[in-house]
N, C-alpha and C positions, 0 to 999 in steps of 0.2 A: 061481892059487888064493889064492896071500899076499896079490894086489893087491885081490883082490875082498875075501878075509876083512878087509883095511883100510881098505878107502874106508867098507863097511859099518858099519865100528867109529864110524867120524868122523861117516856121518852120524847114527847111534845118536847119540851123542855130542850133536850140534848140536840134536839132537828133546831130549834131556835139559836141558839150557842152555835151549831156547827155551820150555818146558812149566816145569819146575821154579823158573826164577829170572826168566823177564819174561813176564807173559801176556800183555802187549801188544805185544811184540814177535812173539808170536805171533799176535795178530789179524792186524797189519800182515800178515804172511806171509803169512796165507790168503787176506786180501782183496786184496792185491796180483797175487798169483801163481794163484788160482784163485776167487777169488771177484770180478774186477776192476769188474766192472758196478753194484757198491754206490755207489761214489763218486759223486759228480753231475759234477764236474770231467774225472773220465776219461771218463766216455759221453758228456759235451758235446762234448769234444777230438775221441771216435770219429765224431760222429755229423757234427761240420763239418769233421773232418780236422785236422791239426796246423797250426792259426790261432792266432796271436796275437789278447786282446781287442782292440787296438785297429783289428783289419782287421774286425770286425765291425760290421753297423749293425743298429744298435738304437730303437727306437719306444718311448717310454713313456707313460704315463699313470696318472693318479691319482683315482679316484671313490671316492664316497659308501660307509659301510657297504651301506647300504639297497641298495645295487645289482649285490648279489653275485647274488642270482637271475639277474636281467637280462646279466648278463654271463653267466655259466656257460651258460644257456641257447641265448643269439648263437654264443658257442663252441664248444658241441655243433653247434651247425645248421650253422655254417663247416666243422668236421671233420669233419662227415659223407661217406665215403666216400673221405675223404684215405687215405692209406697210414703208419700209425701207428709210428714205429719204437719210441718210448716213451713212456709213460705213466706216471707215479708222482709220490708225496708227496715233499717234501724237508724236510730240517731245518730250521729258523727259529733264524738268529742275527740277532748286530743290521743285520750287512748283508744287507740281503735283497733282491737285484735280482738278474738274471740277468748280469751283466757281475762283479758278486760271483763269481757261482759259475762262473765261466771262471775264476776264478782263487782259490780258497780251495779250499786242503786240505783230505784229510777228511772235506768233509761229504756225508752220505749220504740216499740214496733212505731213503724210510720207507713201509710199507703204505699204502695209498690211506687216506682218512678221507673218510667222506661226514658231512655234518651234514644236520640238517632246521632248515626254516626255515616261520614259519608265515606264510600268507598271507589271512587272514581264510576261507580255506577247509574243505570237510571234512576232506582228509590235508596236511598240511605238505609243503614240495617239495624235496626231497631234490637235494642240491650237494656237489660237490667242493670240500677244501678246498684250498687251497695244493699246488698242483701244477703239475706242469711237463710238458707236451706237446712231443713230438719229431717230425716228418713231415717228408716230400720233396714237393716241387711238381717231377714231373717226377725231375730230377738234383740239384734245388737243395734243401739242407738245411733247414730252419727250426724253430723253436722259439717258443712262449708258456709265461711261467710268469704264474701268477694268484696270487696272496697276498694276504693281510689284516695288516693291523700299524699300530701309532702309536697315538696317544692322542687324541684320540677315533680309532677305526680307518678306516681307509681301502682301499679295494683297490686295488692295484696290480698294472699291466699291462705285462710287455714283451715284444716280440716282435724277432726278431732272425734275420737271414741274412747271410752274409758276404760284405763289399763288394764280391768281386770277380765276383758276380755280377746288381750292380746291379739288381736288384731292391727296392730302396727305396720305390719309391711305391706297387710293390703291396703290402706291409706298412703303410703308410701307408693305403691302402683298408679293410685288415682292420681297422684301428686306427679306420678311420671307420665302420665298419661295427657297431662294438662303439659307437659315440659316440649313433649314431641308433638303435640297441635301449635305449639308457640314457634318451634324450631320452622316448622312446614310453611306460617304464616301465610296462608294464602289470601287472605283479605287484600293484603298490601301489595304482595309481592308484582314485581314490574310493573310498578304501577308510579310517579313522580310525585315526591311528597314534601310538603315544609311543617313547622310547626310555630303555629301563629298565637303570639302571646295574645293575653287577655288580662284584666285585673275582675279577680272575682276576689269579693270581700278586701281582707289586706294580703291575701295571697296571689303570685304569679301565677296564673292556669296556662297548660295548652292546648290549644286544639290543634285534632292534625289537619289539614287542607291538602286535597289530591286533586293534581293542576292537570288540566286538559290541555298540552300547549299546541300550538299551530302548526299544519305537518308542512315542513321546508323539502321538499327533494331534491336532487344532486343538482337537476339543471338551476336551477334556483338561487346557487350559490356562485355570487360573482366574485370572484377572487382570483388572485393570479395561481398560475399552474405550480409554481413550488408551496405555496401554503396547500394547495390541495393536496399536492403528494405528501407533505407533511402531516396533515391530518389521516390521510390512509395508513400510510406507515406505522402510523403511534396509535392510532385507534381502530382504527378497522380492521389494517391486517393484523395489530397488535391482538387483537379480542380474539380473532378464527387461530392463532395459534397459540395461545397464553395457554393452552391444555397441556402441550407438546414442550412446552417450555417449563411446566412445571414438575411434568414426566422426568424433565431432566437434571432437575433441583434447581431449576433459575427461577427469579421472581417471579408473581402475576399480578404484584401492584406499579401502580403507572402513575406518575405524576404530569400534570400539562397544564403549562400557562398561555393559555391567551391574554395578546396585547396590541397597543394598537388605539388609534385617536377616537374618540366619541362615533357613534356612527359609523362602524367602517365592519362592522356585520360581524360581531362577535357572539352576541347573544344569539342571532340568524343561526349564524353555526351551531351553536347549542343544540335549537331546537331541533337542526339537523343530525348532530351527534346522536342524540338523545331518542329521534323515532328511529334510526336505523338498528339502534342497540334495545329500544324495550322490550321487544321478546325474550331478553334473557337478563338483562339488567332491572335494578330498581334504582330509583333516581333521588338523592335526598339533595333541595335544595338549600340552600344557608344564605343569609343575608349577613353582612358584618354584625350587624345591629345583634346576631345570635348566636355568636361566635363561641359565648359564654355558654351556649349549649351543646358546643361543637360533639364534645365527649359522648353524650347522647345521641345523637346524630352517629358517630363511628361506630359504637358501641352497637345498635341498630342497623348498621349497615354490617359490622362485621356478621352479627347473626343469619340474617337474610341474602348474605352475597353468592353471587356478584353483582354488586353496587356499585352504581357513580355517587360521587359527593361532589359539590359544583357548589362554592364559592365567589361569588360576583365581588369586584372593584375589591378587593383583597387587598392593593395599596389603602384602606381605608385602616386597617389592624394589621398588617405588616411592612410597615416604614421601618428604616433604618433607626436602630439601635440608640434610645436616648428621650423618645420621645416618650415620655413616662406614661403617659394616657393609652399608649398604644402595645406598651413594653408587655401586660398580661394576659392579650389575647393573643399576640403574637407568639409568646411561650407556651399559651395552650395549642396554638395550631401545628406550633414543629413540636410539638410532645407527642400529639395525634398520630401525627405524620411518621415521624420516629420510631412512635410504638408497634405500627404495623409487626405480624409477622413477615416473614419472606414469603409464603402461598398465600397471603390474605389476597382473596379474588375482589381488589378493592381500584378504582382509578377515579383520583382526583382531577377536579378541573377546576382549576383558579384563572379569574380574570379582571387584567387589570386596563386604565389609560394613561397610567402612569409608572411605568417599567422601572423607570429612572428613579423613582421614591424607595422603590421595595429594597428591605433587610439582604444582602449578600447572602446569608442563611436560605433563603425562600429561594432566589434568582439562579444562584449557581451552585446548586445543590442538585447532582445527581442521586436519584434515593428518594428524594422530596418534589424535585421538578426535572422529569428527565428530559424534557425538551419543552422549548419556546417558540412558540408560533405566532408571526408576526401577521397582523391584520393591516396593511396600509390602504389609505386612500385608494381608490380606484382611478387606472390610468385610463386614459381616450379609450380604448377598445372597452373597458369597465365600465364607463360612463353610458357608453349606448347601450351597452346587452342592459343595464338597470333600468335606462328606458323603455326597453322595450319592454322588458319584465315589468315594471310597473306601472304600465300603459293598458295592463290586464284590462279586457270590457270593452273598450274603443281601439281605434286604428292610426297607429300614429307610425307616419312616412321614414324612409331610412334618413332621406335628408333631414327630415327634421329631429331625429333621434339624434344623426352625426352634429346637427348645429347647436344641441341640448350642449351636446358633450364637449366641444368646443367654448361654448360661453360659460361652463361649470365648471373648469377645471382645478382641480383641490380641492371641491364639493365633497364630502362621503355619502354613502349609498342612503342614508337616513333622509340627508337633506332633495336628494332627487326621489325619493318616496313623496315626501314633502309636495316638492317639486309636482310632482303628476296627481297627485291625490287633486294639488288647486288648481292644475290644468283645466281636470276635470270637470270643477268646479263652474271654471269660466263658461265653458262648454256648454255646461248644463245651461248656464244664464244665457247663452247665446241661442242657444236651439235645442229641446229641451227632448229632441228627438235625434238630434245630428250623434253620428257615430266614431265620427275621425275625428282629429285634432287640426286645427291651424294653426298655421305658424303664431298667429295672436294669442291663443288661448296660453299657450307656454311661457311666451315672451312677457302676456300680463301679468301673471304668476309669479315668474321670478321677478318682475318689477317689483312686484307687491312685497314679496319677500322678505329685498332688500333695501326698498326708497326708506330711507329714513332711520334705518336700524344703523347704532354704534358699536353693537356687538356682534356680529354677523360673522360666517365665516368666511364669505364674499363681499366686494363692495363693484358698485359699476364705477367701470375704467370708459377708458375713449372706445368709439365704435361700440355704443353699447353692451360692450363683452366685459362678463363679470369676474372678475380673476380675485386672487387674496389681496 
């Protein structure tokens, strides 16, 4: 009875000490002793048996953010009907490989975490994030961990079973298997994508964002008859025969500048380029501000092409030689550009409002920009089809269309959107049912426009008619 009342006392004793003065000493205890399956280290050990890392082989691989769908998905359809011993999230340090965690204390399983990921769709497609898969083939142990990390982020892939069951190549298969769902990319593919920074913790993150942009159709595009045939030419009938031209060992990459004053329907274009071609195109858009990711951008488009890459205001990191701030994005975009093979099914589209700033390198570089397509103002005959075009909804007279066009003259197609949007406007305040325009409602508009503005791209002259 003495022996019992004192071993009780000691252990009383040890629960006092381990609760009172180290609660970490107390985690360690529980998680050791009864909670041991936390760890990632011990359930690797269990689950391949007590292996040294280096009797293990290991498969790795490194892709794209963009192709975490793609993989998660291959993944699911692989373990489908495997015999799952585990599943779970793990911690993120700076080592983050599975040959890591055969040998780093401590670190622990965490609740699963799904993320959603949008794909130009109606619901976002819901993914594992960083996690570790455990199965048997058979007697034979194996393991994938999936993670994302680095700057710009990357996923990486390892898969792993122990040497002494020689099993290498078919881990190799799985590993190929995951290579040809990436190639196929169908998540993304003709689909218009950018990739929108973020600050998570002290690191850059990206996300990707897939843009629904507004469908423009041919009638829609008011421009004079040579930029139209110019754009056919170099892209339309360029695309239906770039097959037949590679049949023949000539290029199938395209370079094209748009240029041309604020407003004068460059982006318009775009969006018209851009729906005529997404059934077979994918579309990566770049901002200057991302220029620095360009590499990733090409490198993603070369995999998934034929690809458009669309570079807006491109005089912003491609000025003339000198301007130091500008000097290493501009060496990254003709390094891009340069590096193409000759069949890369790739066609750039840079644009700028200032022609006259851009590098000699960018401008008159066939290779790089093989034609230049000039956006100008729209003439009298321009001025009224934009009327009538964006007089969409109500009813607006020929005469007063042709009088638009007459008092707007050197206006761009921006500012007569403008223009009719407050037509509109007027309209509404006047009669809140009325369907036609009068001659007021447009006249107020432009008044309104310009009374008072010193930076205008119009100013009222005599006879009320608003010229530059």
């Amino acid at each position: 009875m003495f022996a019992l009342a004192l071993i009780f006392v000691i252990l009383f004793a040890v629960y006092i000490v381990i609760h009172v003065f180290d609660a970490n000493i107390n985690n360690w205890f529980c998680r050791r002793y009864f909670y041991p399956h936390t760890y990632v280290k011990d359930t690797l050990r269990r689950h391949f048996g007590s292996i040294e890392p280096d009797d293990m082989y290991i498969v790795s691989r490194s892709f794209q953010k963009m192709m975490q769908i793609e993989l998660y998905r291959e993944i699911q359809k692989f373990l489908k009907g495997k015999v799952i011993v585990r599943k779970g999230a793990i911690e993120l340090y700076n080592d983050n490989r599975l040959n890591d965690c055969l040998t780093t204390n401590n670190r622990e399983f965490e609740a699963v975490k799904y993320i959603e990921l949008d794909i130009g769709e109606e619901k976002p497609v819901r993914c594992l994030d960083n996690v570790l898969y455990l199965w048997r083939e058979g007697q034979i142990p194996m393991a994938l961990l999936l993670i994302s990390s680095g700057s710009p982020p990357m996923m990486h892939v390892d898969i792993a079973v122990p040497k002494k069951y020689r099993t290498g190549p078919e881990i190799e298969q799985i590993m190929n298997r995951l290579e040809n769902a990436i190639k196929d990319c169908e998540s993304y593919r003709h689909k218009i994508i950018s990739f929108e920074s973020r600050e998570r913790y002290s690191d850059c993150a990206h996300d990707i964002k897939v843009h629904r942009l507004s469908s423009v159709s041919r009638e829609q595009l008011i421009l004079p008859e040579k930029t139209i045939d110019l754009l056919d030419r170099n892209l339309l009938n360029f695309v239906e025969k770039r097959q037949q031209l590679k049949e023949r060992g000539l290029s199938a990459k395209k370079g094209i500048l748009f240029y041309g004053p604020p407003g004068t329907g460059k982006t318009h274009t775009l969006h018209y380029v851009i729906g005529q071609l997404k059934k077979e195109y994918t579309t990566f858009l770049v901002t200057a501000e991302q220029v620095a990711n360009l590499g990733m951008y090409c490198s993603l488009a070369r995999l998934i092409e034929p690809a458009i890459i669309v570079l807006e205001d491109v005089d912003l990191i491609a000025r003339e030689r000198g301007a130091a701030a500008c000097e290493p994005a501009l060496n990254k975009l003709l390094n891009e550009m340069d590096g193409l093979k000759e069949d890369a099914d790739l066609i750039f589209i840079l644009t700028t409002n200032r022609p006259d700033d851009l590098e000699d390198a960018i401008r008159n570089r066939p290779g790089r920009i093989d034609q230049a397509i000039e956006f100008p103002k729209p003439d009298k005959a321009g001025l009224i089809k934009l009327a009538q075009l964006y007089s969409s909804g109500f009813e607006l007279s020929e005469e007063d269309a042709a009088a638009i066009a007459v008092r707007t003259e050197g206006a761009s197609a921006a500012f007569i959107k403008e223009l009719l949007r407050r037509s509109a406007q007027f309209l509404l305040e006047r009669d809140e049912k009325a369907v036609k325009f009068e001659t007021s409602d447009w006249k107020n508009a432009l008044r309104e426009m310009l009374t008072g503005s010193t930076f205008g791209v119009l100013a009222i002259g005599e006879a009320d008619k608003f010229v530059l």
